[in-house]
ZATOR-373395 format. One record per residue (C-alpha): x, y, z; residue number from 1; residue in one letter; chain. Coordinates in steps of 0.5 Angstrom, whole numbers, plus 2048, in hexadecimal, padded with zeros to 3 digits. Each point is the difference from the previous one (the first is absolute). Example, Ala and Ser with C-alpha at 12.3 -4.5 7.8 and 13.67 -1.06 7.14 Angstrom:
residues 2
SITE,X,Y,Z,num,residuo,cadena
SITE,819,7F7,810,1,a,A
SITE,802,807,7FE,2,s,A
END
This chain:
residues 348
SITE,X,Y,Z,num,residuo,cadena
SITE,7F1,83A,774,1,x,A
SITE,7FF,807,803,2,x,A
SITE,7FF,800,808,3,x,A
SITE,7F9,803,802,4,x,A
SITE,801,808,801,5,x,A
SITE,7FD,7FD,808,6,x,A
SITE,805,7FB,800,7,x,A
SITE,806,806,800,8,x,A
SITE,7FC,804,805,9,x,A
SITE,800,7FA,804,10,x,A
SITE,808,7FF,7FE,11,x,A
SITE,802,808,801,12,x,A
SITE,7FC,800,806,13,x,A
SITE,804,7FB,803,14,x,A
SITE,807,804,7FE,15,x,A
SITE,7FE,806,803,16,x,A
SITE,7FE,7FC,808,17,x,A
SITE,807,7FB,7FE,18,x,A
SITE,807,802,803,19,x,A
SITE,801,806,7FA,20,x,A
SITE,807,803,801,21,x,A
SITE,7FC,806,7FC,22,x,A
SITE,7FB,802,7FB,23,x,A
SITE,7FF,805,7FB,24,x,A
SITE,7FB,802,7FB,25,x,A
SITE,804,800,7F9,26,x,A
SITE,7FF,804,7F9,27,x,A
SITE,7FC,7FC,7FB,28,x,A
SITE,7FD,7F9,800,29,x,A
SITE,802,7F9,7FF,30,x,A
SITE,802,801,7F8,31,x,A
SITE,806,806,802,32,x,A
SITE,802,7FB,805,33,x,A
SITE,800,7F9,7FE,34,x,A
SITE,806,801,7FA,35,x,A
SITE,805,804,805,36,x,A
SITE,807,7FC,803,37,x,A
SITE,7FF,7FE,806,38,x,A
SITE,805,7FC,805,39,x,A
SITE,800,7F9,7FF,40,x,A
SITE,7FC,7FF,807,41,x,A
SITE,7FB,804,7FF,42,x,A
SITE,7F9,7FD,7FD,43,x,A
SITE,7FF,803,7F9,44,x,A
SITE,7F9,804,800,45,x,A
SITE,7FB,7FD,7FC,46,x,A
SITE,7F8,7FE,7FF,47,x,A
SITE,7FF,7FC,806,48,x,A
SITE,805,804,804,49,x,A
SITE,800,807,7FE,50,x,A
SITE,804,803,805,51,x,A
SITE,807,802,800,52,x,A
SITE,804,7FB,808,53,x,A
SITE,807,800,801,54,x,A
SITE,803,7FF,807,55,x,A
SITE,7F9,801,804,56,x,A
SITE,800,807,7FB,57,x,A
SITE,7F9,800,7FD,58,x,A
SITE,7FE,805,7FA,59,x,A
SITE,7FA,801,7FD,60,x,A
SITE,7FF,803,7F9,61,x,A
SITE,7FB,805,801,62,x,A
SITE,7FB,7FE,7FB,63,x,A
SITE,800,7F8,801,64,x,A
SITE,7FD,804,808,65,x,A
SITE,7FB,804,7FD,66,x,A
SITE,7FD,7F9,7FD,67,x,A
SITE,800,7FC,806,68,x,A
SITE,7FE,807,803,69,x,A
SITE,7FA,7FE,7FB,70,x,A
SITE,7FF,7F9,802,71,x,A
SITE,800,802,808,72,x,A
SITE,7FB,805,7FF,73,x,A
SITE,7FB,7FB,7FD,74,x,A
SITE,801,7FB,805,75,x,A
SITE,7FB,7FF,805,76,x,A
SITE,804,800,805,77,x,A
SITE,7FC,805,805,78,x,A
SITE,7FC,7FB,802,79,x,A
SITE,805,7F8,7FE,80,x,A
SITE,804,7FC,803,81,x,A
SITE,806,804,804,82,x,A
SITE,805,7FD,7FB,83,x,A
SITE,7FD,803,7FA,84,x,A
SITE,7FF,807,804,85,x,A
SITE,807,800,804,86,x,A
SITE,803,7FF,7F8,87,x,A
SITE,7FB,805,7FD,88,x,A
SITE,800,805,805,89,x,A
SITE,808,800,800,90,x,A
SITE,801,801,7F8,91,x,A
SITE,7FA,806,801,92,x,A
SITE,804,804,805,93,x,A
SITE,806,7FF,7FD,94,x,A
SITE,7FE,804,7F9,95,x,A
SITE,7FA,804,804,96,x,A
SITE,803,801,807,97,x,A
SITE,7FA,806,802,98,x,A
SITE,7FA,7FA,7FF,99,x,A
SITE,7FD,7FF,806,100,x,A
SITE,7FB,7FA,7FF,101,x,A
SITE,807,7FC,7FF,102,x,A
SITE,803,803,806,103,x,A
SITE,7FA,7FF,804,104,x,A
SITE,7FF,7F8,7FD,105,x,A
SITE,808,7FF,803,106,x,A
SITE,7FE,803,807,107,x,A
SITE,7FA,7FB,800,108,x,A
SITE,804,7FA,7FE,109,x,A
SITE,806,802,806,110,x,A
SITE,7F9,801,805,111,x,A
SITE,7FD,7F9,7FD,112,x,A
SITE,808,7FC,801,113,x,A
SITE,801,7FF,7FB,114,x,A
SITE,806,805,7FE,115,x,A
SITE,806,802,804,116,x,A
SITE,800,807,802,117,x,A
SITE,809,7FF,800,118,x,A
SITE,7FF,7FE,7FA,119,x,A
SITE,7FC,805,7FE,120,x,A
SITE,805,805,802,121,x,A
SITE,805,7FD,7FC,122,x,A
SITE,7FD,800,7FA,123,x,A
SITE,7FD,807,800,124,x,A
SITE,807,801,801,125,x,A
SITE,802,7FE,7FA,126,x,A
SITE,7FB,803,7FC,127,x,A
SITE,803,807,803,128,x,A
SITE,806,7FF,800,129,x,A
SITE,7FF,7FD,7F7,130,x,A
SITE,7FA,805,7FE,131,x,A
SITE,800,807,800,132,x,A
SITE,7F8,800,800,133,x,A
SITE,800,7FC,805,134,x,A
SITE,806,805,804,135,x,A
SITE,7FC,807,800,136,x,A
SITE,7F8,7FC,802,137,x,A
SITE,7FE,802,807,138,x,A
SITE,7FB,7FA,800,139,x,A
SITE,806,7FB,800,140,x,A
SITE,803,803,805,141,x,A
SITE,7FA,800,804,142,x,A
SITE,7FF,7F9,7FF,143,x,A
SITE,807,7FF,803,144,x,A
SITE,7FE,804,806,145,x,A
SITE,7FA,7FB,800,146,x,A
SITE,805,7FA,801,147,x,A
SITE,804,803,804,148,x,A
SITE,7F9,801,806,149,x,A
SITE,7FF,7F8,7FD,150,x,A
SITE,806,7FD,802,151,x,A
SITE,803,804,806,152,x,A
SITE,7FA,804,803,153,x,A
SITE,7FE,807,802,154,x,A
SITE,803,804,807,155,x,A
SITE,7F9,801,801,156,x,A
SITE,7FF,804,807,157,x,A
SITE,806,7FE,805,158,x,A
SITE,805,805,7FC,159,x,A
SITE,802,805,805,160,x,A
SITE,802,806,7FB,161,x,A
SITE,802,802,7FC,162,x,A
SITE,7FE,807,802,163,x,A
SITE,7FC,806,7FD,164,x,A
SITE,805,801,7FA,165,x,A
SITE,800,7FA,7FC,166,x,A
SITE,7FE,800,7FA,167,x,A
SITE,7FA,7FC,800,168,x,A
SITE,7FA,800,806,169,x,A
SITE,7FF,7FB,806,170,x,A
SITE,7FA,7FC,7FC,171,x,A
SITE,805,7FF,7FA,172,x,A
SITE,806,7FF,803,173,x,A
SITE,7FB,7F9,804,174,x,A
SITE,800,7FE,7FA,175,x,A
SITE,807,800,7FD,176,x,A
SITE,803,7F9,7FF,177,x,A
SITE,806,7FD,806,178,x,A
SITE,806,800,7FB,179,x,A
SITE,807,7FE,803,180,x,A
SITE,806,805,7FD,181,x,A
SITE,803,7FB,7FB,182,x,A
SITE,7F8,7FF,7FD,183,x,A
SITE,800,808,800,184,x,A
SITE,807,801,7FC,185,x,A
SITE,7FD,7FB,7FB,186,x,A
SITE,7FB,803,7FF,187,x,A
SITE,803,807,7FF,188,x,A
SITE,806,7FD,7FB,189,x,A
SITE,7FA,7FE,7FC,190,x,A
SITE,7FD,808,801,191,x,A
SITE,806,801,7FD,192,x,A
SITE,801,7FD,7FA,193,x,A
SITE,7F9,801,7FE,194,x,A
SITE,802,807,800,195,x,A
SITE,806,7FF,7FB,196,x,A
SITE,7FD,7FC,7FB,197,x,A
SITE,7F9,805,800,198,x,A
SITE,802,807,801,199,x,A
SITE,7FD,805,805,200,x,A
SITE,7FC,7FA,803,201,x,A
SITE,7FB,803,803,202,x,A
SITE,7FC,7FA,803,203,x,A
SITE,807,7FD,802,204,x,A
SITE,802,806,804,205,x,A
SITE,7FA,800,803,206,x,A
SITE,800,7F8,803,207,x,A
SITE,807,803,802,208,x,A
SITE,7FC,805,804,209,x,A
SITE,7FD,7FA,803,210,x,A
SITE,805,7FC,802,211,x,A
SITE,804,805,804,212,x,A
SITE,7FA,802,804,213,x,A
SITE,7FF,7F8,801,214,x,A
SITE,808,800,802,215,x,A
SITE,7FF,806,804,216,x,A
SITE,7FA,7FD,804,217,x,A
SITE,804,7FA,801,218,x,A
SITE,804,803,805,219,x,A
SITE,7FC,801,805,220,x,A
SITE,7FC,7F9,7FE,221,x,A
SITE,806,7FD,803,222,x,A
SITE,804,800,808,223,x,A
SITE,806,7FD,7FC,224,x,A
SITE,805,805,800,225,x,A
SITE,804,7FC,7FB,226,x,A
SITE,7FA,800,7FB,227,x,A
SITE,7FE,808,801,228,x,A
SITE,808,801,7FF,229,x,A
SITE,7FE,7FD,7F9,230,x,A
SITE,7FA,803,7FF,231,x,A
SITE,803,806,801,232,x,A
SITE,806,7FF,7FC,233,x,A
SITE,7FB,7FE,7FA,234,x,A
SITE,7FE,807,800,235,x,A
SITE,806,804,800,236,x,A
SITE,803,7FD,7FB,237,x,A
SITE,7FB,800,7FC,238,x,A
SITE,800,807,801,239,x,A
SITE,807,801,7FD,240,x,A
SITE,7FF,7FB,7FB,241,x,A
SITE,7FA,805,7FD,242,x,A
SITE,804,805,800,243,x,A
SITE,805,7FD,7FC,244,x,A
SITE,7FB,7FE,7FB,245,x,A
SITE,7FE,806,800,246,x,A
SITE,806,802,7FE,247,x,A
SITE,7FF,7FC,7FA,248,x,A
SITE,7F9,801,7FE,249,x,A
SITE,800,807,801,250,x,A
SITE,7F9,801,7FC,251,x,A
SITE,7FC,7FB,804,252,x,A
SITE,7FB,804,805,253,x,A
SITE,7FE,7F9,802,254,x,A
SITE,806,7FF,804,255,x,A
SITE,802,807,802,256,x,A
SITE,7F9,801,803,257,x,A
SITE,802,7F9,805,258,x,A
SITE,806,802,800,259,x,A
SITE,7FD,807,804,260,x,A
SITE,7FB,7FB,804,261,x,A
SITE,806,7FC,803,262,x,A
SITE,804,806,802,263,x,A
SITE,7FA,802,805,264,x,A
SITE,800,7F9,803,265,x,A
SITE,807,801,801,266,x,A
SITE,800,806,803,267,x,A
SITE,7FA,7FD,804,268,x,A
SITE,803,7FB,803,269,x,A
SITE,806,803,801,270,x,A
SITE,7FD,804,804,271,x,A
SITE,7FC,7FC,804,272,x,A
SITE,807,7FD,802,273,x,A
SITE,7FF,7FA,7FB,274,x,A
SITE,806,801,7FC,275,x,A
SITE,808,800,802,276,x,A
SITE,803,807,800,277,x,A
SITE,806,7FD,7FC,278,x,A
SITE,7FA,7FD,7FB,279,x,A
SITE,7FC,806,800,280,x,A
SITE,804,805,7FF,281,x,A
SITE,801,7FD,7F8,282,x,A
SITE,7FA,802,7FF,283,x,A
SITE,7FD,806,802,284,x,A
SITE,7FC,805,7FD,285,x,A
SITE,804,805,7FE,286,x,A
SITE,804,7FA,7FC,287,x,A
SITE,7FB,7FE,7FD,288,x,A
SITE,800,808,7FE,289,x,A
SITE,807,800,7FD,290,x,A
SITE,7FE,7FB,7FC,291,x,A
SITE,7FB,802,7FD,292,x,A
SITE,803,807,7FF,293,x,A
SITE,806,7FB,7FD,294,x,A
SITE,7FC,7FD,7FB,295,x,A
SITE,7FD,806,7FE,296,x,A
SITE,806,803,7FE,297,x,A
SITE,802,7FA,7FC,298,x,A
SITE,7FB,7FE,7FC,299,x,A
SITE,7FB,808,801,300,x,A
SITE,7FB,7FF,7FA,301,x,A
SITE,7FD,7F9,804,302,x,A
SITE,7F9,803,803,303,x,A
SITE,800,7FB,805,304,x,A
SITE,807,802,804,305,x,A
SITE,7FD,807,801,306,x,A
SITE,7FA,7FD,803,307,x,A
SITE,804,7FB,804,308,x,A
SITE,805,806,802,309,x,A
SITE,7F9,805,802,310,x,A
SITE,7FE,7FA,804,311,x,A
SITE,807,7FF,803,312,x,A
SITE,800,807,802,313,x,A
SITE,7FA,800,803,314,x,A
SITE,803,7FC,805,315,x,A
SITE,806,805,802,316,x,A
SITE,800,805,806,317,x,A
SITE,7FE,808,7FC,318,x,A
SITE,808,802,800,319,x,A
SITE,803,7F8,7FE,320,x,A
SITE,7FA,801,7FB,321,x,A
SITE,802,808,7FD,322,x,A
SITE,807,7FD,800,323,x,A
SITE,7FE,7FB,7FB,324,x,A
SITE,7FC,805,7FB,325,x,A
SITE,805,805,801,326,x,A
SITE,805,7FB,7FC,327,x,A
SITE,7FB,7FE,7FB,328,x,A
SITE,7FE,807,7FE,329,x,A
SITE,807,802,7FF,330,x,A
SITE,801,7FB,7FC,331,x,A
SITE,7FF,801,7F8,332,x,A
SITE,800,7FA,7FD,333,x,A
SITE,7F9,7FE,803,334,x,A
SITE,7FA,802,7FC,335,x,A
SITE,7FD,806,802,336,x,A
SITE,7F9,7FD,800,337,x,A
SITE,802,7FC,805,338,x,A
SITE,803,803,805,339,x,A
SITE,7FC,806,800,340,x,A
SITE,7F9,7FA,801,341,x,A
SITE,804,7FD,806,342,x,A
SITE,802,807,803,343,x,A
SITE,7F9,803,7FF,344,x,A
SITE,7FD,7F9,804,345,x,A
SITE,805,802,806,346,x,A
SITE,7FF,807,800,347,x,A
SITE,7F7,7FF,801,348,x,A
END
């Protein structure tokens, strides 16, 4: 006899908050899945399991999600038991990662006790890093800052700086969570990868802009000097790692405009004689100008090169700057449309 559709909520619910090495929603429903060759240790797809599991890999025929999607959604799991709406809220969010009442019904559960916020990571984890939905929604991330507040706390008002140029106010950088530098490196790896499996990730970057603000922060969080070496290495390493990722996504706006973003706090803090000159000297503006002008006289038809380079050069002392103008208007390989937009804006 087939399973109730409640009893596979209830089933994929607990795969998804097990010790998943992967998920990943798959083309098709279970019809398409359950004739395929599979390894001889991985459990056959079938009616009362119509997933696809090998090695802690979980796949999920996208059809048989809607389904179960359908019986979640019916399920009176706003006002039940924690059981029914742990298990429900789980499937609603991982095909619908913007309903907010399901979100809301899981920060009831944390608040009540009876759901780890640690665990709550790890699982939104796994759905961002096994769905391109659940990558580019800004409600999901937010639910991880969220966490993070619940497990670790908040700086609240005993932090010193940082000073005037951070890129968040006092009353929000109260409000960032304490985090340690591994915890902040995790954090962008996943940033990352959301990035590559759904391009130009706006609402990814975004969260990227937020952690750099909450590690910046937390140099001056700390008396440690070790910590603050740490902190500090997080962000110019970041900073060479999106300029790099740039370099291989040269259309995605998202990441040029971080990219700009971080270079001023680099040039901020080194000159409020936080960085090494050795460090700094890698980094400073008119690299990033190089760059740009780089870029645009590889790949000269991608728009956004020419807004990265405009903001680069906005940044450059007038003669640097006019010497960079001077090569791009001598150069006829690039579009004449373009070189006379960026000249006109600096000629204003």
């Amino acid at each position: 006899m087939a399973p109730k559709p409640n009893e596979l909520v209830y089933k994929l619910a607990d795969l998804l908050q097990g010790s998943l090495t992967s998920m990943e929603i798959l083309p098709g429903g279970l019809k398409e899945w359950d004739s395929i060759e599979l390894p001889p240790e991985a459990l056959k797809p079938s009616a009362d399991f119509p997933f696809v599991f090998m090695e802690g890999n979980l796949g999920i025929p996208k059809k048989v999600l809607c389904a179960l999607y359908l019986t979640a959604i019916s399920m009176p799991w706003r006002a039940s038991a924690v059981k029914e709406t742990d298990a429900a809220s789980s499937i609603i969010i991982l095909l619908n990662p913007a309903h907010q009442t399901a979100m809301n019904a899981r920060k009831r559960l944390m608040e009540e006790g009876h759901l780890d916020p640690r665990k709550e990571l790890i699982f939104t984890e796994l759905i961002s890093r096994g769905s391109t939905e659940c990558a580019k929604q800004s409600i999901l991330w937010e639910h991880r800052r969220w966490c993070f507040r619940k497990i670790y706390g908040v700086m609240g008002p005993d932090i010193s700086g940082p000073p005037q140029q951070s890129w968040a106010s006092s009353e929000e950088i109260q409000q960032f969570p304490k985090l340690s530098p591994s915890m902040i490196q995790c954090e962008l790896d996943l940033i990352h990868h959301t990035c590559e499996t759904y391009p130009r990730n706006y609402h990814s970057w975004a969260h990227w802009h937020y952690v750099m603000d909450v590690c910046h922060a937390s140099i001056y969080l700390f008396d440690d000097g070790d910590n603050r070496r740490e902190f500090l290495g997080i962000i110019t390493t970041e900073c060479t790692r999106l300029r790099r990722w740039v370099e291989n996504h040269v259309a995605d706006y998202s990441a040029i405009h971080q990219l700009c973003q971080i270079q001023k706090l680099i040039d901020t803090l080194e000159a409020n004689g936080m960085l090494a000159s050795n460090i700094a000297g890698d980094l400073i503006s008119s690299g990033l100008a190089d760059h740009a002008s780089s870029l645009v006289f590889a790949f000269p038809s991608h728009e956004a090169l020419w807004m990265y380079l405009k903001v680069a050069l906005e940044n450059l002392r007038t003669d640097d700057r006019e010497k960079i103008l001077e090569k791009v208007q001598s150069e006829n390989s690039l579009s004449p449309r373009f070189k006379r937009r960026l000249v006109d804006w600096f000629s204003r």
